[in-house]
C-alpha positions in Angstrom: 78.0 121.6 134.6 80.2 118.4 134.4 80.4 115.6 137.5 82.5 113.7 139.0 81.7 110.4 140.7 83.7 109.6 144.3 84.1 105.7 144.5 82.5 104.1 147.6 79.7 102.4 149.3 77.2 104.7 148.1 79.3 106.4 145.7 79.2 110.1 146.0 77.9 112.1 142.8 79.6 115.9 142.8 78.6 118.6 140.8 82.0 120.0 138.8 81.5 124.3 138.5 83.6 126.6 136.8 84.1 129.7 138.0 86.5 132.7 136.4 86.7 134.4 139.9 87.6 131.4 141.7 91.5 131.5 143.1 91.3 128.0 144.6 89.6 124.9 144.5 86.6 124.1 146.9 84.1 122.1 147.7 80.4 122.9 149.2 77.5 120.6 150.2 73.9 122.0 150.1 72.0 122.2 153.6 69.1 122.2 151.4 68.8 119.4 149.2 72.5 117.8 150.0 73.8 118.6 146.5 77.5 118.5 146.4 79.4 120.9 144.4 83.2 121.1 143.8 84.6 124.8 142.3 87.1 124.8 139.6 89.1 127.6 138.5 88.5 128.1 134.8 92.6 126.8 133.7 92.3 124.1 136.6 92.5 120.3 135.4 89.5 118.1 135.8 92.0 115.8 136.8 93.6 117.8 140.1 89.8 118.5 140.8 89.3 114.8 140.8 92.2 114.3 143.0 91.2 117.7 145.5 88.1 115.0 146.0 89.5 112.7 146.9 91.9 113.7 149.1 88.3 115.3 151.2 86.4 112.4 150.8 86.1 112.0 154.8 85.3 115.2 155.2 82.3 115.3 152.6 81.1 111.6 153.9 80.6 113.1 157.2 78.7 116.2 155.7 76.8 114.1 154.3 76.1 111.7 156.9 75.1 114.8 159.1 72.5 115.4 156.2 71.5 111.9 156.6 68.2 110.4 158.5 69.1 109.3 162.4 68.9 106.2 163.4 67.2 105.5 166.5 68.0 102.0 168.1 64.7 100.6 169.0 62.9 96.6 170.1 62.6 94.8 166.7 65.1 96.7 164.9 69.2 95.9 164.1 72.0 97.0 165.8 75.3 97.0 164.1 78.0 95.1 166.6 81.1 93.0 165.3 80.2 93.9 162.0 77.2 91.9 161.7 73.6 93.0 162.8 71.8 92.0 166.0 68.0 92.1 166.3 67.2 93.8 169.6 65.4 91.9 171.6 63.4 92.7 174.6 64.0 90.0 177.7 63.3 89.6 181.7 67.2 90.4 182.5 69.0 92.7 183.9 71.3 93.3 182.2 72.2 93.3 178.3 74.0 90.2 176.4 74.0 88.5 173.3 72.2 85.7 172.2 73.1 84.5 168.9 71.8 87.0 166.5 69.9 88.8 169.1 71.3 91.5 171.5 68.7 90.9 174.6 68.0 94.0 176.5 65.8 94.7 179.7 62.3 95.3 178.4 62.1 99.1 179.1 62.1 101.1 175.9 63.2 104.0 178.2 66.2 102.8 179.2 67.5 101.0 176.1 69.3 103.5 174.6 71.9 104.0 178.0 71.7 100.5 178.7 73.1 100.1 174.9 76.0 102.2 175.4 77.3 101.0 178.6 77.2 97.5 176.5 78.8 98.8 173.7 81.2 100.9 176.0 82.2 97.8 177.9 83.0 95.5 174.9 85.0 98.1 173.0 87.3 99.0 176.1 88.2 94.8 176.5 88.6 94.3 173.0 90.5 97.7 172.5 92.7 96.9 175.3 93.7 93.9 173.9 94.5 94.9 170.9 96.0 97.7 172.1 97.8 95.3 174.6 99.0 92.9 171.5 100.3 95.2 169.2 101.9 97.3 171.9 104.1 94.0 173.1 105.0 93.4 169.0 106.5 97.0 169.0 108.2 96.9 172.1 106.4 99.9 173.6 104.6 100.8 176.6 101.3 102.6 176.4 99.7 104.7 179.1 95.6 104.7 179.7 93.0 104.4 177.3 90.3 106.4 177.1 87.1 106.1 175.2 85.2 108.9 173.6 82.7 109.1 170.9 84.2 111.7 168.3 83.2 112.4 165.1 86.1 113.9 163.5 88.7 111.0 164.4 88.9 107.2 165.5 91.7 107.0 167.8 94.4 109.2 168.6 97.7 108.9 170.7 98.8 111.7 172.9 102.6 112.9 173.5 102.2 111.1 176.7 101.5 107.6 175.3 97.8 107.7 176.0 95.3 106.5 173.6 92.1 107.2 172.9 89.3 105.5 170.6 86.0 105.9 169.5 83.9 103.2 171.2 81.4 103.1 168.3 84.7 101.1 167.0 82.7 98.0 168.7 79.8 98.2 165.9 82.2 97.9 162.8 84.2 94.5 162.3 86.6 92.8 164.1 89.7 93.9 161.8 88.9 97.6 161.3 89.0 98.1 165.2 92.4 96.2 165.2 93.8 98.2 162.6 92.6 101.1 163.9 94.5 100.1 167.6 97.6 99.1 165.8 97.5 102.7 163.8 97.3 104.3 167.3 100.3 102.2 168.9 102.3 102.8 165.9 102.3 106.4 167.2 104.4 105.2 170.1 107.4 105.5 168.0 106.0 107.7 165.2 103.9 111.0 166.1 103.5 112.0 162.7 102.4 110.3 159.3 105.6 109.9 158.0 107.1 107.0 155.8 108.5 105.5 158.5 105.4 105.5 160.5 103.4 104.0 158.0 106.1 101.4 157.6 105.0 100.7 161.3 101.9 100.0 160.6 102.4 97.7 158.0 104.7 95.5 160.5 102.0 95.5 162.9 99.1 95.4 160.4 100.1 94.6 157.0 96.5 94.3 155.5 96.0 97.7 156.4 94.4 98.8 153.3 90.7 96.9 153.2 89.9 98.5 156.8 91.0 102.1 156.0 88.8 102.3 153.1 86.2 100.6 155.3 86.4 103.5 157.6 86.3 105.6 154.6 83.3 104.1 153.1 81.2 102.6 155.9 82.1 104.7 158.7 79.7 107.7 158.8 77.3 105.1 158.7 78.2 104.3 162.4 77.4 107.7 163.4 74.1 108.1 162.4 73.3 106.1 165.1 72.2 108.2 167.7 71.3 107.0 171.3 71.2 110.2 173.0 69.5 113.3 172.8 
């Protein structure tokens, strides 16, 4: 059994099976142990497995991701925001804020995991809106509301209507993947598809596109691990 290695931060190794009753390609990750394994066809190319990889690489980072240990925010322990970590901190007030490299939080263990989310909530709506607001005025466009979920499967998307909609985890990576990510979104103003001609919006209103999309690709998932709800 041969391997193939997907690039990244980790890198991914996959398990390469033949198979002489396979039809198509496909690719399976073990419950068990987490072992991925990508199905060949016996006259398939190594090489147009390597590339059926790649093309899923989102999809088998989140499997993978789902495999992986939660992470429970917690007093004394870092919290991803910006980018860079804060050190939770416990404090007499009311309310949650930064302080330097500490995110102060009401000293209630209880309550920190809400009290985290409205934070986070809060911050990625003003900074979303601006961005949203600023690339929006560069295309010319008008945008309707913006509404904040926490998906899994996407980061944004833009409805027929003009509304937009973003992950608020967005907050916890850095600065320029959340802006990129808005001006992906806006670009769907003109462009509700992935055409050329979309992606030749994007790169008007974001031309260094290509660092924060494989940021999302590679660093991503590890957002999601994150879990402050049960």
């Amino acid at each position: 059994m041969g391997r193939l290695v997907l690039e990244g931060n980790p890198p991914v190794e996959v398990n390469i099976r033949r198979s002489a009753r396979a039809r198509r390609l496909s690719l399976r990750v073990s419950r068990l142990d987490g072992t991925a394994t990508l199905t060949l066809p016996r006259r398939v190319p190594e090489r147009e497995g390597a590339a059926f990889l790649r093309d899923r690489a989102d999809w088998l980072r989140r499997q993978l991701a789902d495999l992986a240990p939660e992470i429970r925010p917690a007093f004394g322990e870092a919290l991803p925001f910006r980018g860079r970590p804060l050190l939770l901190a416990p404090s007499q007030d009311r309310r949650v804020r930064l302080d330097g490299d500490r995110l102060l939080a009401p000293d209630d263990p209880g309550r920190l995991a809400p009290r985290l989310v409205a934070f986070l909530k809060t911050q990625a709506r003003d900074a979303l809106a601006e961005a949203s607001d600023r690339h929006a005025a560069r295309l010319g466009r008008g945008y309707g509301r913006i509404t904040l979920r926490d998906t899994r499967s996407r980061w944004g998307s833009c409805s027929s209507h003009g509304d937009l909609m973003y992950s608020w985890r967005l907050i916890m990576a850095p600065p320029e993947v959340l802006d990129y990510v808005a001006a992906h979104e806006v670009a769907h103003l003109r462009h509700m598809d992935h055409s050329p001609a979309f992606w030749a919006v994007v790169e008007q209103l974001y031309p260094d596109h290509a660092a924060p999309r494989r940021w999302l690709r590679t660093e991503g998932t590890a957002l999601h691990r994150i879990r402050f709800m049960d």
